[in-house]
C-alpha positions as CSV (number, residue, x, y, z in Angstrom):
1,X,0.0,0.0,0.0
2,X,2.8,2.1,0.8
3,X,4.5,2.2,-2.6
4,X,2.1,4.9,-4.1
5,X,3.4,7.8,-2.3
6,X,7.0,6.5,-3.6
7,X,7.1,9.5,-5.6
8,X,7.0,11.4,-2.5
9,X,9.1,9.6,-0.6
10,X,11.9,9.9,-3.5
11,X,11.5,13.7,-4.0
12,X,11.5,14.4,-0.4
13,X,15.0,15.5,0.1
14,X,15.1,15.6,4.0
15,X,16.1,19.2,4.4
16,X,14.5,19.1,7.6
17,X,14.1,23.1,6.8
18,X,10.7,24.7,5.5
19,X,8.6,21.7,6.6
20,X,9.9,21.6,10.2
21,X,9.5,25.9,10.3
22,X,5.6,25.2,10.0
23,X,5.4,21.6,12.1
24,X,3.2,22.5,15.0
25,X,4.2,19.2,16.5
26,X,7.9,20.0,16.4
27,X,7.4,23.8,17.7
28,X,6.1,21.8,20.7
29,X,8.0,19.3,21.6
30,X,11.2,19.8,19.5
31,X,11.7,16.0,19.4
32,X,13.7,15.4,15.7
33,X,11.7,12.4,15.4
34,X,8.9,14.2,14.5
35,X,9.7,16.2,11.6
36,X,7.5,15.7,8.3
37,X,10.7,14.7,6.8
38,X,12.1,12.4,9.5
39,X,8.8,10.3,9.2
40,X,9.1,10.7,5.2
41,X,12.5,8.9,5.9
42,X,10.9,6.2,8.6
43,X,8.6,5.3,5.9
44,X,11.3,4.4,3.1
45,X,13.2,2.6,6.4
46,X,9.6,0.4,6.5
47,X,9.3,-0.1,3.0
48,X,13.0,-1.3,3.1
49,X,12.3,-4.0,5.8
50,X,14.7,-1.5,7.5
51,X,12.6,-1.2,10.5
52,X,10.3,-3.6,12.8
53,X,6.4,-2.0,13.2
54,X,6.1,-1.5,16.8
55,X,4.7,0.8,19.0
56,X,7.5,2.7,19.5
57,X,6.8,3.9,15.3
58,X,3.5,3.9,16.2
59,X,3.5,6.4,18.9
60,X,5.6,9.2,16.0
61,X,3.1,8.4,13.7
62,X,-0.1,10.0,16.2
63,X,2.4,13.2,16.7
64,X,1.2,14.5,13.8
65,X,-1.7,17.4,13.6
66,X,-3.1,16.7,10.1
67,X,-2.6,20.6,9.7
68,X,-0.9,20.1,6.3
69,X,1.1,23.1,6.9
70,X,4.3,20.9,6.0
71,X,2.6,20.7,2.3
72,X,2.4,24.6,2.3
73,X,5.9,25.1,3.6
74,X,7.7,22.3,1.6
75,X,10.4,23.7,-0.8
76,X,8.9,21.1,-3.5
77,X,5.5,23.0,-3.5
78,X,7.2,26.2,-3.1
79,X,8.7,25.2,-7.0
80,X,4.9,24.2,-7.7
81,X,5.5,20.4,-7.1
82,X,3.4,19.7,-3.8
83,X,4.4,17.4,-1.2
84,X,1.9,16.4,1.0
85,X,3.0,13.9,3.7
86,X,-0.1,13.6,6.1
87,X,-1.5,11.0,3.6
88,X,1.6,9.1,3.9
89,X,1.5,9.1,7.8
90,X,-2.1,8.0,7.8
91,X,-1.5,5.1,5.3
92,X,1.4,3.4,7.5
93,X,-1.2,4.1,11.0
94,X,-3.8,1.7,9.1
95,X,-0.5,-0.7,8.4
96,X,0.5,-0.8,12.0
97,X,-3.1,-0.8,13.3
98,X,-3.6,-4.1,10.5
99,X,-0.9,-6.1,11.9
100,X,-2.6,-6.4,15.3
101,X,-0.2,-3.5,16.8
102,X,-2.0,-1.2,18.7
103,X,-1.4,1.2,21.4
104,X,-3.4,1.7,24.7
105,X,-5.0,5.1,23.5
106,X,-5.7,3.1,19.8
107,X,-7.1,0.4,21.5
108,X,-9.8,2.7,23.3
109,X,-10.6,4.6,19.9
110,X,-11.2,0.9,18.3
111,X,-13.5,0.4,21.5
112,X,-15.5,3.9,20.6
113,X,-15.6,3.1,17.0
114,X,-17.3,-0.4,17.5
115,X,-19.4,0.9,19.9
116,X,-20.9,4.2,19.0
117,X,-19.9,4.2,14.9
118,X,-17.9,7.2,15.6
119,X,-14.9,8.9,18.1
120,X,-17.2,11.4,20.1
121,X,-19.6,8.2,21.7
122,X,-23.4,8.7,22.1
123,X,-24.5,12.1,20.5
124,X,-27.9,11.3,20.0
125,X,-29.4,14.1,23.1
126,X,-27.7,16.6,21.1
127,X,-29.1,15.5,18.2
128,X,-32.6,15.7,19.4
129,X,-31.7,19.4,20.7
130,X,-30.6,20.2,17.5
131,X,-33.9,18.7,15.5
132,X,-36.0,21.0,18.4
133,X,-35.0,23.9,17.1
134,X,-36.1,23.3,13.5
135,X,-39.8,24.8,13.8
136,X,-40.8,26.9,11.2
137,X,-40.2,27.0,6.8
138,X,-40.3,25.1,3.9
139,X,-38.0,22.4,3.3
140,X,-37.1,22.7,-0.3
141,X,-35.2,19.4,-1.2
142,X,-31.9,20.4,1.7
143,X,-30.7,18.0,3.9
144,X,-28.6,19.2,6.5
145,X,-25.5,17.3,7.8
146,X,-23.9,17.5,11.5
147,X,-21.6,15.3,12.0
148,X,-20.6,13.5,15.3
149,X,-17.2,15.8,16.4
150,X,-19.6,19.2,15.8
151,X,-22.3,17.7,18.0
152,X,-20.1,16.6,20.7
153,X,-17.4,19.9,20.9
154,X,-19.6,22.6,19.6
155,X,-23.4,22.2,19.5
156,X,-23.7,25.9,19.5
157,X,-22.9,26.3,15.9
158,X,-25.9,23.9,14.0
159,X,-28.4,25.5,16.5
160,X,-27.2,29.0,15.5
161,X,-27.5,27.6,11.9
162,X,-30.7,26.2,12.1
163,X,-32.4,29.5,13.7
164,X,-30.9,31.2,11.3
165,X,-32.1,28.9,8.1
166,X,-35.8,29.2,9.8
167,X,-35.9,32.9,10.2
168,X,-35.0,33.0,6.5
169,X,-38.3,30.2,5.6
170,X,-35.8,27.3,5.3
171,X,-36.4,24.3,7.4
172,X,-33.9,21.7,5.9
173,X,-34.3,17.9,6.8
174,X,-31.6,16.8,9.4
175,X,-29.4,14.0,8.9
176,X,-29.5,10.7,11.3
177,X,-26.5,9.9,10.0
178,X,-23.5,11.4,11.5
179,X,-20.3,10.4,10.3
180,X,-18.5,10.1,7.2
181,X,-15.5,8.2,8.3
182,X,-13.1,10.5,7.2
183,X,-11.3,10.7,11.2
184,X,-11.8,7.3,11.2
185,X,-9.8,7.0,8.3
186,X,-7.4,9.8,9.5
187,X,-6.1,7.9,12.6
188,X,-5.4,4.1,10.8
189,X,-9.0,2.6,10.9
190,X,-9.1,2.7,7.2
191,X,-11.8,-0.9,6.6
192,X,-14.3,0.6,9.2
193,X,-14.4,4.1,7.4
194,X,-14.8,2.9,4.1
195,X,-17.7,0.6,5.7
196,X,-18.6,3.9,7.2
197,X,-18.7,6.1,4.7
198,X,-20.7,3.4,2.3
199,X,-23.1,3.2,4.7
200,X,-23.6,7.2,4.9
201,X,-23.9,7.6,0.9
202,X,-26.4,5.0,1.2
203,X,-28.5,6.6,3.9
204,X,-27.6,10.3,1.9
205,X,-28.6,9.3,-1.7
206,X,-32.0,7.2,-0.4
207,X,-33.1,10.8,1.1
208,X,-35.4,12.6,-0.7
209,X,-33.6,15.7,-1.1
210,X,-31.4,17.5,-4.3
211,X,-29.1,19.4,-2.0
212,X,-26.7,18.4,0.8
213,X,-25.5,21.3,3.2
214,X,-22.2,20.4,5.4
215,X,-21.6,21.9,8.6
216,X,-18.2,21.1,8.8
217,X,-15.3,22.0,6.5
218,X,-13.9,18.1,7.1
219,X,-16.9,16.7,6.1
220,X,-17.3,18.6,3.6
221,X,-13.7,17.5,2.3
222,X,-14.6,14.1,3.1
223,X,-17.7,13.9,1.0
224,X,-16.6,15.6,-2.1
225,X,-13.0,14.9,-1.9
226,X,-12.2,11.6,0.0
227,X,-15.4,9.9,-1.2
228,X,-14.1,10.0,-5.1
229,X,-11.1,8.6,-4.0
230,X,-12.4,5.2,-2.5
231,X,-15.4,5.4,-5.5
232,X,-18.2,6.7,-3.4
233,X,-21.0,8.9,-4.8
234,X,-23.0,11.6,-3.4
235,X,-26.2,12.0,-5.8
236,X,-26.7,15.8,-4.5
237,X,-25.1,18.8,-4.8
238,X,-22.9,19.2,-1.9
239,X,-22.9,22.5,-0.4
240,X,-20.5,24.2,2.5
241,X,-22.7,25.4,5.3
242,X,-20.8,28.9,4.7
243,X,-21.1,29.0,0.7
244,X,-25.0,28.1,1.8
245,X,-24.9,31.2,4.0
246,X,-23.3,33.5,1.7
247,X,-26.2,32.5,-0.7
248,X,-28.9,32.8,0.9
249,X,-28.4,36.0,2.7
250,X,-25.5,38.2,0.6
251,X,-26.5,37.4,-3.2
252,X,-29.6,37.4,-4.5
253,X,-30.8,34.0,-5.4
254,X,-33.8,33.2,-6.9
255,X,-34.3,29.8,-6.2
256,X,-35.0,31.2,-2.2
257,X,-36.6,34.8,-4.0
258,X,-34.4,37.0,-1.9
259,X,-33.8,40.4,-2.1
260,X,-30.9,41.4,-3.9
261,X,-29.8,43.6,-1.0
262,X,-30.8,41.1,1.9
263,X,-27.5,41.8,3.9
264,X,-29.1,44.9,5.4
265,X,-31.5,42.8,7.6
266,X,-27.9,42.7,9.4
267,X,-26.2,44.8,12.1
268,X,-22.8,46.0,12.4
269,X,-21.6,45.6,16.1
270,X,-19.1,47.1,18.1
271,X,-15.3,46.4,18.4
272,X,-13.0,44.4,16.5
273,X,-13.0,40.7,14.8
274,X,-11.0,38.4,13.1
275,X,-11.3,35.2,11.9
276,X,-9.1,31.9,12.4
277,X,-8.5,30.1,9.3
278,X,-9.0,26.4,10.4
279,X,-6.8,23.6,8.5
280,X,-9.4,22.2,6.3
281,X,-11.0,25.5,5.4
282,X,-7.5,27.2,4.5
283,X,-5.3,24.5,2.9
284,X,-7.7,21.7,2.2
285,X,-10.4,23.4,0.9
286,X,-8.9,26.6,0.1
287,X,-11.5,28.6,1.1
288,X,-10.6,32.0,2.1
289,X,-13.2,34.6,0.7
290,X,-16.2,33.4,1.8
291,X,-16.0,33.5,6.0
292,X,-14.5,37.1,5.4
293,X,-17.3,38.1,3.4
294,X,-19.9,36.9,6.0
295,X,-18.0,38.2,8.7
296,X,-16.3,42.0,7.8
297,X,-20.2,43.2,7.3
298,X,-21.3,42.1,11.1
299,X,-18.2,44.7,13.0
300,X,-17.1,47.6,12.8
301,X,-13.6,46.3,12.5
302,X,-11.6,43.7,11.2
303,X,-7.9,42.9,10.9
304,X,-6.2,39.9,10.2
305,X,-4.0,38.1,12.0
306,X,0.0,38.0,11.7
307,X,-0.7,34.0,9.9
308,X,-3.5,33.8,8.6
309,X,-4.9,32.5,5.1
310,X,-3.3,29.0,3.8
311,X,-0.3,29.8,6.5
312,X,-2.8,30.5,9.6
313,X,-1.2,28.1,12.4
314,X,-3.5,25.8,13.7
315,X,-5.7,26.5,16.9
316,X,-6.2,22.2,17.4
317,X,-5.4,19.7,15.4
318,X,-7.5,19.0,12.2
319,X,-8.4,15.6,12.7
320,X,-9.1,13.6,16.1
321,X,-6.4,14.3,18.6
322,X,-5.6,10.4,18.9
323,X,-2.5,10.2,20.8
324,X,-2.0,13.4,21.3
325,X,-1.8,14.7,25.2
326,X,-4.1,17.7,27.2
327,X,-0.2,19.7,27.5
328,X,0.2,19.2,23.7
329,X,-3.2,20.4,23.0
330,X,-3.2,23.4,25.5
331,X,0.4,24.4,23.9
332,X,-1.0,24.0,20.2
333,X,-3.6,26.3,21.3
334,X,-1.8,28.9,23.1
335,X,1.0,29.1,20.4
336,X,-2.2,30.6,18.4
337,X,-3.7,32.3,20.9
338,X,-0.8,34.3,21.4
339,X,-0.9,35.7,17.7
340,X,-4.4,36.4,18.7
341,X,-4.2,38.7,21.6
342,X,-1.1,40.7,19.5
343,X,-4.4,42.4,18.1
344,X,-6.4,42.3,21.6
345,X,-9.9,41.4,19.5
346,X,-13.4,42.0,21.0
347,X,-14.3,38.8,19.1
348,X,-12.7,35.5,17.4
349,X,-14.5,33.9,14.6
350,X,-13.5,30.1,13.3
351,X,-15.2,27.5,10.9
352,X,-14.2,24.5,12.1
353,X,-15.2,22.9,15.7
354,X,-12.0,21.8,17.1
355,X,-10.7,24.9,16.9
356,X,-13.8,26.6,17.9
357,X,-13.8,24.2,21.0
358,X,-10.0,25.2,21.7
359,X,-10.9,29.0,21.6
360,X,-13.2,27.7,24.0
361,X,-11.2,25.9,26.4
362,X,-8.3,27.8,26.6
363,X,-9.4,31.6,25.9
364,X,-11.9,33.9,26.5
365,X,-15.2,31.6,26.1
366,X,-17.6,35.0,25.6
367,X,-15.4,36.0,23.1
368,X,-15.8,32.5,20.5
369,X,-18.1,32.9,17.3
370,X,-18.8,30.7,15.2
371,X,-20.0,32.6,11.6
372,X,-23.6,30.6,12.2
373,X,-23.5,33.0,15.7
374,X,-21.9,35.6,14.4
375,X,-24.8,35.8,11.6
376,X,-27.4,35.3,14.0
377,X,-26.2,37.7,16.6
378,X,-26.4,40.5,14.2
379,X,-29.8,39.6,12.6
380,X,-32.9,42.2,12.7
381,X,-36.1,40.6,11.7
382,X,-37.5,43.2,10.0
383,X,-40.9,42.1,9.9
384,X,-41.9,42.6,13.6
């Protein structure tokens, strides 16, 4: 399985430079072992019997964020010849994993996995909060999506969302199904996310509905990116919950007979905001425009911060924090937080949960917006 990134693993010169400047993992722990190249090089070592699978590997392998900042700093990309080694580090956590190796901390998410078909356990009360909120509109063939990790680290955002979709006459149909697989996938369970993921495009396409909107930027990825990838189809269009926002409230769309000037049934508050690029939104997805367009209009100020765009530095990690301990976590977060507070913001805005539930956790908890909040705490219903 290994040998198709051997073009990656050839061209990967091990200049332990650019790669190892963006590595959050290595800014915290400055452990060698951990460099994007260093476990570009463990992998030829395994490919060349050079190296026993144990848990030893297996423990570098889970110091890795997913942030794919190593791609955006790599030398290789930098000459327009991308390098991307989280796939790589993912691929040899499902070899490990497949040989029966597994540390304690993959042993427990195996457990979680069996039991609940996801990482987060039983979400299902949050769920049913969710699905309370949805009173009033039409449904007009949307299904909405929340997946497991939103549910279970920031349930604020889909209720924002949905009061925000019924004060505009859209009541979408909520999805029982809750995960895609793609963290699953991420952390060396690659059979059980496939299974997974077959099992949500089922469930998806029998729905009777011509548009998906995705709460989350990862699932989002997952569903229009990963999915083609392990030959999965999605018979809908696949919308962004943000690219859903920014057409139903900020261009005039005739399919929901808005006016064409519909942003002014917002308000511009107080103080300063910016917004945290999160690692699927910036450098998988490569979505930059659209949160700023939702957000500028709601303040009266916005800056951006000293990273930000495809080089923002990551607030948590962008998939599951297997492996990973609270100290790494709380530094990972800090290390951003501190580029935050340079600009001493009224308010911090983010697309993504973990890094939502980091800002959270580790900041100022009154200051945290997701855009769903921010939209919704700036809304005037004009008719009463």
């Amino acid at each position: 399985m290994l040998d198709k990134y051997k073009d990656l693993m050839e061209d990967c010169s091990m200049c332990n430079d650019q790669c190892v400047y963006g590595c959050p993992a290595f800014t915290i722990n400055r452990t060698t072992t951990v460099y994007p190249g260093r476990k570009v090089y463990l992998a030829r070592c395994i490919i060349k019997n050079e190296i026993e699978l144990d848990e030893n590997v297996q423990d570098v392998l889970y110091q890795c964020c997913s942030c794919g900042l190593c791609k955006t700093f790599c030398l290789y990309g930098i000459k327009g010849k991308p390098r991307d080694p989280v796939p790589l580090i993912q691929e040899i956590r499902h070899e490990i994993i497949k040989k029966g190796i597994k540390s304690d901390f993959v042993k427990e998410a195996e457990m979680r996995i069996k039991e609940f078909g996801n990482l987060y356990g039983d979400v299902s009360n949050v769920l049913k909060e969710v699905k309370a909120i949805n009173k009033s509109g039409k449904n007009e063939g949307i299904i909405y999506l929340v997946d497991a990790e939103v549910l279970a680290l920031s349930p604020e955002i889909p209720k924002a969302a949905i009061q925000l979709m019924n004060k505009k006459n859209v009541k979408p149909i909520i999805s029982d199904m809750l995960e895609t697989g793609y963290d699953i996938k991420a952390i060396g369970f690659l059979d059980e996310a496939v299974s997974i993921a077959k099992n949500t495009a089922d469930y998806l396409n029998n729905l009777s509905a011509s548009k998906l909107i995705v709460s989350s930027p990862k699932a989002f990825y997952a569903l229009t990116e990963w999915y083609k990838e392990i030959n999965i189809e999605i018979n809908k269009e696949v919308i962004l919950e943000t690219d859903f926002f920014r057409n139903l409230l900020i261009v005039h769309h005739s399919e929901y007979k808005l006016r064409p000037l519909d942003i002014q049934n917002f308000i511009k508050n107080e103080g300063l905001v910016v917004y945290h690029d999160g690692s699927f939104m910036a450098r998988y997805l490569k979505k930059f425009d659209t949160p700023r367009m939702l957000v500028k209009p709601l303040f009266t100020r916005f800056e951006e911060l000293r990273t930000s765009r495809e080089e923002a530095r990551p607030l948590a990690p962008a998939v599951y924090p297997l492996g990973l301990s609270e100290d790494y976590l709380k530094k990972l977060a800090n290390n951003r937080i501190a580029d935050i507070m340079e600009l001493k913001p009224d308010y911090v805005v983010t697309s993504d949960s973990l890094s939502y539930a980091a800002l959270k956790k580790y900041w100022e908890k009154d200051k945290v917006l997701s855009i769903p909040e921010a939209l919704l705490m700036s809304f005037v219903d004009m008719e009463k």
